[in-house]
C-alpha positions, 0 to 999 in steps of 0.5 A, spaced: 895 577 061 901 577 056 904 571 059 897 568 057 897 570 051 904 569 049 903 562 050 908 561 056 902 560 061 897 554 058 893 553 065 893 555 072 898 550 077 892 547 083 891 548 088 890 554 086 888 558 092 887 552 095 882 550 090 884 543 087 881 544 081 880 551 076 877 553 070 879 560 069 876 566 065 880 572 066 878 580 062 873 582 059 870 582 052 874 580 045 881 581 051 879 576 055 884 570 057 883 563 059 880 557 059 873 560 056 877 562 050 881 555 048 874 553 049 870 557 045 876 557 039 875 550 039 868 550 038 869 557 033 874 560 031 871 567 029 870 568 037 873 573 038 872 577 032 864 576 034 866 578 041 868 584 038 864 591 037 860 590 030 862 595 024 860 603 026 861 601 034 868 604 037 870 602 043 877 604 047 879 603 054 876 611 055 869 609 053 868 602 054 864 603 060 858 606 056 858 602 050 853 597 047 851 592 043 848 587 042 853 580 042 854 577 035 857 571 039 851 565 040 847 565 046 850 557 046 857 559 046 856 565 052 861 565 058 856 564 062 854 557 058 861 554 058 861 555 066 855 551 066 858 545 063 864 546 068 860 545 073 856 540 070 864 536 069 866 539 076 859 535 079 861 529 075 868 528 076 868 528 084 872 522 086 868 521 092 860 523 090 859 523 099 865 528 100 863 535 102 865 540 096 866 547 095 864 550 087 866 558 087 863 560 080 864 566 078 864 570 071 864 578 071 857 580 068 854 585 069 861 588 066 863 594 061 863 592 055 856 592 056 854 587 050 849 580 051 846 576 045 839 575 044 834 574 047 837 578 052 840 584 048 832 585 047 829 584 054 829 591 056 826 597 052 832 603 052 827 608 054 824 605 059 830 605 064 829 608 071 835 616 070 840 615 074 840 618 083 843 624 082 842 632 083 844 638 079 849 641 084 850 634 088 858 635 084 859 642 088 859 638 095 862 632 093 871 631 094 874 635 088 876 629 083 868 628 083 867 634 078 873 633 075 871 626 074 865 628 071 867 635 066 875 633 064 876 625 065 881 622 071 884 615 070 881 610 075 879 603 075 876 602 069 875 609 065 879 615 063 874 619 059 869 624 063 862 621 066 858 626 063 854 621 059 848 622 055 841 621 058 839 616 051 847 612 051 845 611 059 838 609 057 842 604 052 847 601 057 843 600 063 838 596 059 844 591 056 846 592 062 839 588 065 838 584 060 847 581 061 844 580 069 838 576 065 843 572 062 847 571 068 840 569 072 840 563 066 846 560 068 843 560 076 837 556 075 842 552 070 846 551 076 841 550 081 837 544 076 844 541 075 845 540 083 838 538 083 839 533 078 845 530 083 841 530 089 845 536 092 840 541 091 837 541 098 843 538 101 849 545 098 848 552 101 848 556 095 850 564 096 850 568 091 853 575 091 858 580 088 864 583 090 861 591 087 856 595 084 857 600 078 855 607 079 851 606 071 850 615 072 849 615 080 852 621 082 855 624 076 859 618 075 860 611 072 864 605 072 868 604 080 871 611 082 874 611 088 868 613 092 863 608 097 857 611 095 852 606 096 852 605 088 859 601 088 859 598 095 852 597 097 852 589 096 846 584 096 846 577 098 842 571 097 842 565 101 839 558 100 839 552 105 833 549 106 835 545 112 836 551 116 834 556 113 828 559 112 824 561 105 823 568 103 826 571 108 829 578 107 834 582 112 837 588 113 842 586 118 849 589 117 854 585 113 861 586 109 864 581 105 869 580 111 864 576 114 863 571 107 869 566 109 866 565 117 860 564 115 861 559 110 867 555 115 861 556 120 855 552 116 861 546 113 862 546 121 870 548 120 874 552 125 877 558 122 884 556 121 889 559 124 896 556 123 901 555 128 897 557 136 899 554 142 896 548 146 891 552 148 891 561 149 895 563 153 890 570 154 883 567 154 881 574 153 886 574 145 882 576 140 878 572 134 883 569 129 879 573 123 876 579 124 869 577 120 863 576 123 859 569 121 852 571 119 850 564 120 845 566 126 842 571 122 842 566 117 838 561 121 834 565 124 837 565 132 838 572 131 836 579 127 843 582 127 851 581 128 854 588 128 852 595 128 856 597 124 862 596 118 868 597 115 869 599 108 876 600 105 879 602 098 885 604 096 886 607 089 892 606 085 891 611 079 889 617 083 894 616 089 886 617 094 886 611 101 879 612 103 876 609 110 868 609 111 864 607 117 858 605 116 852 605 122 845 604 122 843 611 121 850 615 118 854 613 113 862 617 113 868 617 109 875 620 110 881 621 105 886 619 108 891 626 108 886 630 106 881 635 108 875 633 105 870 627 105 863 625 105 858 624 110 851 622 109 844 623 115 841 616 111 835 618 116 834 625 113 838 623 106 838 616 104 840 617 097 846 620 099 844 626 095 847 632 101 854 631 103 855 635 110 862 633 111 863 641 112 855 642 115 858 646 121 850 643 125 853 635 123 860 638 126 860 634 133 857 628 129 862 628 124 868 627 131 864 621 134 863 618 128 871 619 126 872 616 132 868 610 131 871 609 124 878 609 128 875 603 133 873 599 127 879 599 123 883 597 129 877 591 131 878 588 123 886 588 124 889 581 123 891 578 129 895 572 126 900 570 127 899 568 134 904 568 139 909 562 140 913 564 145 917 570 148 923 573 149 
């Protein structure tokens, strides 16, 4: 971001990635960088001024995650417009209109500051918003920066000041949160009808899907804390593929986002890189290159599930906690790596992940054999690349 701001990077050198052409928008809010920022500047030059909270709004990095206001940036100037004209160019400036394409779009909305222009500010009443999935008590469970998240503040990504919200301020950002995925919904459908515009729209797989979710008051807690309740990690996908995929169909088969990239590489037809290997394997047992799992034949239909179980990692820089979690089918566990304590739910019995029975001595067993799975998986989804080339 200083360099941007300094002047002394004006675009991203390509292939970026591997990608060969790129439109970026980094941050959020007035702070942003990037090419959305040149683009709006051009068109008004109070941009970031009108991005700004209005007079009476206060926001600072401590209390950013439950403030909103309505945008007073014009709909038409939205980040979410300037990506749909990116794609509208990315479509028309192919070199070759029969070659195979692969467009990541991605804008950080939903996203604290919470703020969307009208319409969308207005779609959603305040006081009809859902309370958070919470009990009183939950905290005294929970690992200890939980409470200390919720009564003092902790930094971590994204927040400083305590998460003990008011009920009517998390009312108010809920629902501007609703209205900014109304707003991001928009963009979707604008994409999808420019696809079909170029006769693509049945011929491209779409997927949309999020890296994380947000605790919006879940647990006592808001913002990304370092935790793996279903609030921060519980991500949906929607797929689309008319020639092999079926309409309206919903799976509750596992997946992580280890399994995004062979999936897409299976569906374009592409092998999954590997580098370097010899001719052929030496070992005919050798492990796949990628620890992901392609949901292709869910996906088409060939097969209700991959796996029965997932990964999750998460490593906090700011509170210095490395937290591993094994979830299957039925329980869901979570190990701090060098501490004592850590969190497992019976989604049976609990599936709000309301009652931590990591100390339950009747869980105790469970607890042991669950641990020992956790260890099996992490060690199945290490990389096995490079490949052998030779011997000593």
């Amino acid at each position: 971001m200083p360099l941007w701001h300094a002047g002394k990077i004006k675009k991203l050198s390509v292939p970026y990635y591997g990608l060969q052409t790129v439109d970026f928008l980094g941050g959020n809010g007035a702070q942003g960088y990037g090419d959305y920022f040149d683009w709006v500047v051009a068109q008004e030059p109070n941009a970031r001024q009108l991005l700004s909270p209005p007079p009476g709004v206060e926001m600072n990095f401590e209390n950013a995650v439950e403030v909103a206001w309505e945008s007073r940036l014009p709909a038409e100037l939205h980040k979410t417009a300037w990506a749909v004209e990116c794609v509208e160019n990315f479509l028309k400036n192919r070199s070759d209109a029969q070659q195979p394409f692969f467009l990541w779009l991605s804008i950080p909305d939903p996203h604290p500051p919470y703020t969307a222009p009208a319409p969308w500010s207005r779609m959603y009443d305040p006081s009809q918003m859902p309370l958070p999935n919470r009990r009183e008590g939950e905290l005294d469970l929970l690992p200890p920066h939980y409470k200390i998240l919720f009564e003092q503040g902790l930094k971590t990504a994204g927040r400083i000041a305590p998460t003990n919200v008011p009920l009517e301020q998390h009312r108010k950002v809920l629902a501007m949160a609703y209205g900014m995925a109304g707003k991001f919904d928009d963009m979707v459908g604008k994409v999808l009808r420019l696809l079909e515009q170029h006769n693509l729209l049945d011929d491209t797989v779409v997927c949309f899907t999020s890296d994380h979710g947000q605790m919006m008051g879940d647990h006592w807690m808001y913002s990304m804390p370092p935790c793996h309740l279903d609030g921060a990690i519980r991500v949906p996908s929607i797929w689309r593929y008319p020639k092999s995929f079926s309409k309206g169909v919903v799976s509750h088969a596992m997946a992580s986002h280890l399994d995004l990239a062979p999936t897409i590489l299976e569906l374009a037809g592409i092998p999954i890189p590997e580098g370097n290997v010899p001719p052929a394997p030496e070992a005919e047992q050798q492990r796949p290159a990628w620890p992901g799992k392609s949901l292709a034949p869910i996906l088409t239909g060939k097969s209700s599930s991959i796996q029965d179980s997932i990964v999750v990692e998460f490593d906090s820089d700011y509170t210095g906690l490395r937290l591993r979690t094994f979830i299957d089918r039925r329980y869901c566990i979570t190990m701090y790596v060098n501490q004592p304590y850590g969190e497992l739910f019976d989604l049976d019995q609990d599936p709000r992940q309301l009652y931590n029975l990591w100390d339950d001595p009747n869980y105790e067993s469970v607890k042991k054999d669950l641990l020992i799975r956790l260890l099996h998986r992490l060690a199945e989804t290490d990389s096995t690349l490079p490949r052998r080339l030779g011997h000593a």
